[in-house]
N, CA, C and O of each residue as an XYZ file, in Angstrom:
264
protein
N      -6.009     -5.957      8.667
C      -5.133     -5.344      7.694
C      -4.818     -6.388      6.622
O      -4.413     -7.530      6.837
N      -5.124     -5.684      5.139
C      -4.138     -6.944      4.007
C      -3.243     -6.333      3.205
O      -3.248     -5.144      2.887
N      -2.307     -7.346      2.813
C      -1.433     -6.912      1.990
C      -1.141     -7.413      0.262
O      -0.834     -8.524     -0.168
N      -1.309     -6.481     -0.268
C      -1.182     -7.355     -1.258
C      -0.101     -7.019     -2.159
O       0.147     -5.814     -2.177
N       0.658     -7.788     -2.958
C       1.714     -7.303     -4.220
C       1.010     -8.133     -4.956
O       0.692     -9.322     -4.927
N       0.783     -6.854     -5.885
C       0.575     -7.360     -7.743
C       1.308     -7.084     -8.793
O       1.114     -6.248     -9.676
N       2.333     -7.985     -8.617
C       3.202     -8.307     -9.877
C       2.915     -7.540    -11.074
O       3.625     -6.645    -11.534
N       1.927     -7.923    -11.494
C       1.402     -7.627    -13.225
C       1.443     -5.942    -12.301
O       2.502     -5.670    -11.735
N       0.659     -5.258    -12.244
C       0.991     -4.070    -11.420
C       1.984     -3.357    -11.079
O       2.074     -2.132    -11.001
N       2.865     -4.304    -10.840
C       4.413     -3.192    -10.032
C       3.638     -2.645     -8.927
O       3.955     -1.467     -8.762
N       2.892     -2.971     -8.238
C       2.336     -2.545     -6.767
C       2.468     -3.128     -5.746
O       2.555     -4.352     -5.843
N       2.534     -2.514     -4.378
C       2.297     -2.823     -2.906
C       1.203     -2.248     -2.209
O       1.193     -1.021     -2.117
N       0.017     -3.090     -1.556
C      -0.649     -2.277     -1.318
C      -1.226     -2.632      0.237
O      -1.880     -3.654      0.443
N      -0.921     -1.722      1.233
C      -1.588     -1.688      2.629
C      -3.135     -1.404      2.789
O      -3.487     -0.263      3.088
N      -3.979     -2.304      2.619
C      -5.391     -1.870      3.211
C      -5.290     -2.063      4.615
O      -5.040     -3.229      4.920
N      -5.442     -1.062      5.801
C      -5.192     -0.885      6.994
C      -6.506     -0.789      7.578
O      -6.308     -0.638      8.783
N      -8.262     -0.802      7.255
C      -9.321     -0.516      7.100
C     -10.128     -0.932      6.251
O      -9.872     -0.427      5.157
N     -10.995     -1.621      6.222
C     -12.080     -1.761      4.812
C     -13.057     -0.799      4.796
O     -13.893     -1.112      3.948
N     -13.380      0.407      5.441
C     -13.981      1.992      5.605
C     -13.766      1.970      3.654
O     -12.894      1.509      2.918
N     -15.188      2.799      3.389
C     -14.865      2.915      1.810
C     -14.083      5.004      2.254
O     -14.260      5.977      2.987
N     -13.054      4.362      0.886
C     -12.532      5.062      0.385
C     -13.346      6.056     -0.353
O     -14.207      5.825     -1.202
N     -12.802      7.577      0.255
C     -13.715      8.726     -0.381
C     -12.664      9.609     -1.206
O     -12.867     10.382     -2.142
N     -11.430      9.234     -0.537
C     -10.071      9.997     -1.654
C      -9.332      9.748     -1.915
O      -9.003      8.653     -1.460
N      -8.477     10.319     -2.716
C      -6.950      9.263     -2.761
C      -5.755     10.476     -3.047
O      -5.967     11.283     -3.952
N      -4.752     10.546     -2.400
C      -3.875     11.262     -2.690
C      -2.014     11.146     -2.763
O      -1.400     10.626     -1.831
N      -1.609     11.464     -3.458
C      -0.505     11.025     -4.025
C       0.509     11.861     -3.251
O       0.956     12.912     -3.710
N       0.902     11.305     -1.924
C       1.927     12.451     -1.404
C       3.558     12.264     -1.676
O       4.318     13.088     -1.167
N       4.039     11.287     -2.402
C       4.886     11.553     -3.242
C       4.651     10.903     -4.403
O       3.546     10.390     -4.581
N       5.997     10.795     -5.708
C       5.656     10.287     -7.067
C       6.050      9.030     -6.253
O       6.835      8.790     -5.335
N       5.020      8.226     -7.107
C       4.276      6.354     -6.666
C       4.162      6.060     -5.522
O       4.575      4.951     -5.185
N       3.461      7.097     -4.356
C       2.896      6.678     -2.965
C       1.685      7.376     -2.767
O       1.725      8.586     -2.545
N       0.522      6.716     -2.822
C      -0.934      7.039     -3.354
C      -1.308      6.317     -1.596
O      -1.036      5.146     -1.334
N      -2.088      7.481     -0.349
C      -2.505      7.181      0.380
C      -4.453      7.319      0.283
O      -5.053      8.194     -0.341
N      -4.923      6.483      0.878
C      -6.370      6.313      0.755
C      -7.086      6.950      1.684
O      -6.849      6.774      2.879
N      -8.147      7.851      1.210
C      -8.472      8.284      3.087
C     -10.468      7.867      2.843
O     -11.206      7.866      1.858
N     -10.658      7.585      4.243
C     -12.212      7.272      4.120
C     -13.208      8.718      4.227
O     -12.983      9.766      3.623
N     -14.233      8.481      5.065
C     -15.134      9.992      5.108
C     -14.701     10.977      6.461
O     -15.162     12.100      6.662
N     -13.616     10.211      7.405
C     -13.533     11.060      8.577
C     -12.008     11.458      8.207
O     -11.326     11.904      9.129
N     -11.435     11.332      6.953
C     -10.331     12.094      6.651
C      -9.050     11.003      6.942
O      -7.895     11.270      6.608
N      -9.460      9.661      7.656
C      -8.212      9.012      8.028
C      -7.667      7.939      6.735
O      -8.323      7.529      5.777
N      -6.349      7.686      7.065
C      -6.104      6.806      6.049
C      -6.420      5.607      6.326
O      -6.435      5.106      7.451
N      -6.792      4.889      4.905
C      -7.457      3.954      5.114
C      -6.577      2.367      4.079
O      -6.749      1.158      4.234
N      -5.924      2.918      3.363
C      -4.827      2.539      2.080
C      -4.070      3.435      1.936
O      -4.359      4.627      2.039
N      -2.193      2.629      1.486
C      -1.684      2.899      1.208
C      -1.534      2.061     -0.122
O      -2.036      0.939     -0.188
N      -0.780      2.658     -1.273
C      -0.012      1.815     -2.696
C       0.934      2.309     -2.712
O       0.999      3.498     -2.401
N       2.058      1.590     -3.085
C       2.995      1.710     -3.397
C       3.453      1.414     -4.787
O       3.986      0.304     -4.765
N       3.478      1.979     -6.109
C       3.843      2.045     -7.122
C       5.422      1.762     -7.739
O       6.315      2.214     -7.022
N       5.739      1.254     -8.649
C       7.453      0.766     -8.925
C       7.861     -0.139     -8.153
O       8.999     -0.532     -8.411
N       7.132     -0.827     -6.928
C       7.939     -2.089     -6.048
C       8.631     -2.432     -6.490
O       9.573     -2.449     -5.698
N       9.047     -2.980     -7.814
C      10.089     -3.533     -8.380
C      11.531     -3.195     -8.150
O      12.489     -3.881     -7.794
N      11.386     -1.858     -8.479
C      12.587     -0.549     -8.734
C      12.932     -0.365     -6.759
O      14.131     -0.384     -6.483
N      12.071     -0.226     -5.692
C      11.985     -0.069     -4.496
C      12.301     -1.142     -3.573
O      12.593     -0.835     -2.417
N      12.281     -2.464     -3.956
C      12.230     -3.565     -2.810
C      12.989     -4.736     -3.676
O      12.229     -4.732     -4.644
N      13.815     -5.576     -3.937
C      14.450     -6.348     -4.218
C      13.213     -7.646     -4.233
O      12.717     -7.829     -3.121
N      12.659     -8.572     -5.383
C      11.464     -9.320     -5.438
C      11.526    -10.423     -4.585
O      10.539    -11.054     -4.208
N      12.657    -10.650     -4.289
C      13.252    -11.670     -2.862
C      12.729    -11.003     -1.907
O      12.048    -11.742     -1.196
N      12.743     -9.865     -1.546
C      12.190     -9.578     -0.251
C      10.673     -9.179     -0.094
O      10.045     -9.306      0.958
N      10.149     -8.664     -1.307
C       8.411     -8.816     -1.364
C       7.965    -10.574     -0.634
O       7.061    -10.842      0.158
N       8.832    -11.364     -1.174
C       8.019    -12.924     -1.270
C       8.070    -13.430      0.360
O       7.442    -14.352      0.880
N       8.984    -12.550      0.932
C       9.154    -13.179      2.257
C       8.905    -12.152      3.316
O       9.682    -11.899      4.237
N       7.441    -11.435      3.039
C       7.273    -10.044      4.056
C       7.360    -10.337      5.299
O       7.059    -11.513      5.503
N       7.651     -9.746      6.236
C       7.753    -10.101      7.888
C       7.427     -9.174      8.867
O       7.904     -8.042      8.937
N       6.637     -9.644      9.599
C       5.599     -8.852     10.420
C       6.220     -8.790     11.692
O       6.832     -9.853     11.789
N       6.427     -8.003     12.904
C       6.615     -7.256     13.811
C       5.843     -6.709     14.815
O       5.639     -5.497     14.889
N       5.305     -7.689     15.761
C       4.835     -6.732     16.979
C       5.327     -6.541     18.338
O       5.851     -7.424     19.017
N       5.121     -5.309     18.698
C       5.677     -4.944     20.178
C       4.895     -4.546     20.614
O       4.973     -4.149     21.777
């Protein structure tokens, strides 16, 4: 999985898969999910990060497993 924020962008973006992307769909305004050829998601973006996440907390993401 990578993550990336692009500043110049105003984006967040979950690649959860490197499967190429066959669609892309916007299931709310500025959340664009990626799906490959067997329909699963494969990317998420997140659009406006700015407006959504405080830029202090983009710089210090923190990961979680159980």
């Amino acid at each position: 999985m990578r993550i990336k924020v692009d500043e110049a962008s105003d984006a967040l973006y979950f690649r959860l898969d490197e499967s190429q992307i066959v669609e892309s769909e916007e299931i709310q305004p500025g959340i664009i999910v990626d799906y490959n050829a067997a329909g699963k998601a494969v990317g998420i973006e997140i659009l406006g990060i700015k407006g959504r996440v405080p830029l202090e907390e983009l710089k210090r993401l923190q990961f979680e497993t159980v």
